[in-house]
C-alpha positions as CSV (number, residue, x, y, z in Angstrom):
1,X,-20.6,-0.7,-8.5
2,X,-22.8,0.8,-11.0
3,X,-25.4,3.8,-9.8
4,X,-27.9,4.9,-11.6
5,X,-27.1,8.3,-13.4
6,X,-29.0,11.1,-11.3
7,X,-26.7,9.3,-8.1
8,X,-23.6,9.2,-10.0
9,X,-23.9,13.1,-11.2
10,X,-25.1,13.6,-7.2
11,X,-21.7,12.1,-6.3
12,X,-19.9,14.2,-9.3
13,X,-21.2,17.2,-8.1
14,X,-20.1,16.2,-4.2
15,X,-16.1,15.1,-4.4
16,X,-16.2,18.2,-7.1
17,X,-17.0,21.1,-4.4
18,X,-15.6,18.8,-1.8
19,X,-12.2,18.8,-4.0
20,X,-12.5,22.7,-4.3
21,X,-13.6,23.1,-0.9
22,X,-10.8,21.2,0.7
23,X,-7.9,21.3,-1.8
24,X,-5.7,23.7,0.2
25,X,-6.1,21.6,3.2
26,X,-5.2,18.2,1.6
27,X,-2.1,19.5,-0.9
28,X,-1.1,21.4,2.9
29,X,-1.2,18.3,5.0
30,X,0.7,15.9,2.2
31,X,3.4,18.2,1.5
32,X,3.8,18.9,5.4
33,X,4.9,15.3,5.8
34,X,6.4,14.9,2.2
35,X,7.9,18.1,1.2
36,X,7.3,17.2,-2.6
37,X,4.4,18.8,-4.6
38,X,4.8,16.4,-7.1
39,X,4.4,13.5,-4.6
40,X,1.5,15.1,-2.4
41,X,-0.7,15.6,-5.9
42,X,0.0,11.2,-6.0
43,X,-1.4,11.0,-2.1
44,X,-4.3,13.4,-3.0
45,X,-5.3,11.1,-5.4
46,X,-4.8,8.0,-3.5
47,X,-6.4,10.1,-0.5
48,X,-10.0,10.9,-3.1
49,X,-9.7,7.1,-3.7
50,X,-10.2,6.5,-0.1
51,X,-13.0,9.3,0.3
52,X,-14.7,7.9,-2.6
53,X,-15.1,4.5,-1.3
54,X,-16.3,5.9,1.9
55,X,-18.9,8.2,0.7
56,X,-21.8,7.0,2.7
57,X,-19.7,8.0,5.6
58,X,-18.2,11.2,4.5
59,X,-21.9,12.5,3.5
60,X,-22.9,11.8,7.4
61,X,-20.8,14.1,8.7
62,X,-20.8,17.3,9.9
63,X,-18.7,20.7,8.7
64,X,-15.8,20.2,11.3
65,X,-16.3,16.4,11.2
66,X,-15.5,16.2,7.4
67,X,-12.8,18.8,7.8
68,X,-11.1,16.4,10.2
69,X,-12.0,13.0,8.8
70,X,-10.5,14.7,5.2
71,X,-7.1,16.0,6.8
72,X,-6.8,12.7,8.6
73,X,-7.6,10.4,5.6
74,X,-4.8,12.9,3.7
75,X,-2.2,12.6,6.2
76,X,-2.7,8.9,7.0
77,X,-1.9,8.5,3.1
78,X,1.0,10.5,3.2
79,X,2.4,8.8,6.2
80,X,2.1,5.4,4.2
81,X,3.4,7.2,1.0
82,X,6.2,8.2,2.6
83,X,7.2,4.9,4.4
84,X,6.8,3.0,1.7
85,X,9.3,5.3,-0.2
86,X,11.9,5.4,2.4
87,X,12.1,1.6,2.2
88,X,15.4,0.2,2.0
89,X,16.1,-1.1,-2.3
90,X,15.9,-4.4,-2.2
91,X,19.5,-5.5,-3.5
92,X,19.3,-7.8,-6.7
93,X,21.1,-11.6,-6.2
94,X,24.2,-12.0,-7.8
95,X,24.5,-14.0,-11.2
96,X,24.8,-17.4,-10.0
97,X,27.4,-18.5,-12.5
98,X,28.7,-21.0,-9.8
99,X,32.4,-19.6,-10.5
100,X,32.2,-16.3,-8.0
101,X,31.0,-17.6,-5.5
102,X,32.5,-19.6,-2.4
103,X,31.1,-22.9,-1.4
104,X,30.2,-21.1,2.2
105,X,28.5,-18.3,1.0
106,X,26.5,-20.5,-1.5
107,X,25.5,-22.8,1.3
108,X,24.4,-19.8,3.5
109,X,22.3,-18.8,0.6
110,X,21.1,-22.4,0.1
111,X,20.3,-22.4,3.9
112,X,19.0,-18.7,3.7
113,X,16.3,-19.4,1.1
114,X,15.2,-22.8,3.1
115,X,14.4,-20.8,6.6
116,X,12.6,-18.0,3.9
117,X,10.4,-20.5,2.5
118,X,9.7,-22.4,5.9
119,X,8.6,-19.2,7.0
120,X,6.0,-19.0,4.0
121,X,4.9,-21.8,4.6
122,X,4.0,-21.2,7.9
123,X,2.1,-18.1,7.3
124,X,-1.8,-18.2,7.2
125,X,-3.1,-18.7,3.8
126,X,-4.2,-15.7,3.0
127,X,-0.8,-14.2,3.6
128,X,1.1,-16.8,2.2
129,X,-1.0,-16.6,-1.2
130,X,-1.0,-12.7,-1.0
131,X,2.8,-12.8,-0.7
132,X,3.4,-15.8,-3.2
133,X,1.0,-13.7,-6.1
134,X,3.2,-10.4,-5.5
135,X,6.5,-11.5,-5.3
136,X,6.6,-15.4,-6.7
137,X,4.3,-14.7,-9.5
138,X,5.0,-10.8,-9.5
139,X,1.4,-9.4,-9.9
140,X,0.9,-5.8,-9.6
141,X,-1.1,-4.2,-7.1
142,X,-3.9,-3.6,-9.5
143,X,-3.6,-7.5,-10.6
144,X,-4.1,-8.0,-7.1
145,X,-6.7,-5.9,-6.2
146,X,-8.9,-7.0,-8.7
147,X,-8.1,-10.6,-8.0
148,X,-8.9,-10.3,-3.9
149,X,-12.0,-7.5,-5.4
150,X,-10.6,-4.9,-3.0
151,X,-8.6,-1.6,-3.7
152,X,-5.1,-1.0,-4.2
153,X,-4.5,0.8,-1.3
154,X,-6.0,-2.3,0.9
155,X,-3.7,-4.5,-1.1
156,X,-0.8,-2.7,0.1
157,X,-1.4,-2.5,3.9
158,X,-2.1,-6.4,3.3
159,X,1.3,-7.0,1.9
160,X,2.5,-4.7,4.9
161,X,0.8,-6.8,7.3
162,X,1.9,-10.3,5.4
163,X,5.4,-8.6,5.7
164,X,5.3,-7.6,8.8
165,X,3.8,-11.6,9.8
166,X,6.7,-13.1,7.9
167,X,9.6,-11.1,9.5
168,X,8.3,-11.8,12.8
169,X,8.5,-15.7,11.9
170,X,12.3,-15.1,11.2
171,X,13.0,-13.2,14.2
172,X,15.2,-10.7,12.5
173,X,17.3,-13.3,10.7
174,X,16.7,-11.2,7.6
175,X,17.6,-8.0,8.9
């Protein structure tokens, strides 16, 4: 969205102070939940992001009301920062050279990736294309926000949710 100049230096001059103003407060709450400087100055950032896009809000409210709405948009990033990072690796397939690997074990994995894409296939559409553009035609989160014209951060908590959708569909089969 582009703003006319006097608007955009208005807004400058706002997240500037508000950044001053409130910097303490935001690098307190992220570390309190991360304990890592280097990874509550990421969540700040991501946390600006969020204020940015919600300025006509943020300008509404009051003293104590911005304090608030500030330190719980700041720890509400961290808490997602820091689930996303204590996410279990995602162990890489084995080369299928056909010569490791038992008959059994390659039908489970046969079997494995048919109840997988069932459960794609069952998702709503929106899910199911979210999911298939991230991980089938591995688009990054930017590719993706640009592509559904939302932000990065609402890209992830829809790939949490189409996550979330698709384990449920498997019942814990995955686990």
């Amino acid at each position: 969205m582009l703003l006319p100049s006097h608007e955009a230096e208005e807004r400058k001059r706002y997240f500037t102070a508000l950044y001053r103003k409130y910097f303490p407060l935001m690098k307190y709450a992220a570390h309190g939940i991360l304990h890592d400087y280097d990874a509550a100055d990421d969540v700040i950032q991501d946390a600006l992001v969020s204020l940015i896009e919600h300025y006509e809000k943020l300008r509404t409210l009051s003293g104590p009301q911005a304090t608030t709405y500030i330190y719980v948009t700041v720890r509400g990033t961290a808490v997602d920062f820091q689930r996303r990072r204590q996410r279990k690796p995602v162990e890489p397939l084995e080369e299928a050279d056909g010569a490791s690997e038992s008959p059994e074990s390659e039908y489970l994995r046969s079997e494995t990736r048919q109840e997988v894409a069932a459960a794609v296939d069952a998702l709503p559409d929106d899910k199911r294309d979210l999911l298939r553009s991230k991980y089938g035609l591995d688009q990054t989160d930017e590719e993706l926000a640009a592509k559904y014209h939302v932000n990065r951060v609402a890209i992830r908590k829809r790939l949490s949710r189409a996550q979330l959708k698709l384990r449920g569909l498997l019942g814990g089969k995955m686990e």
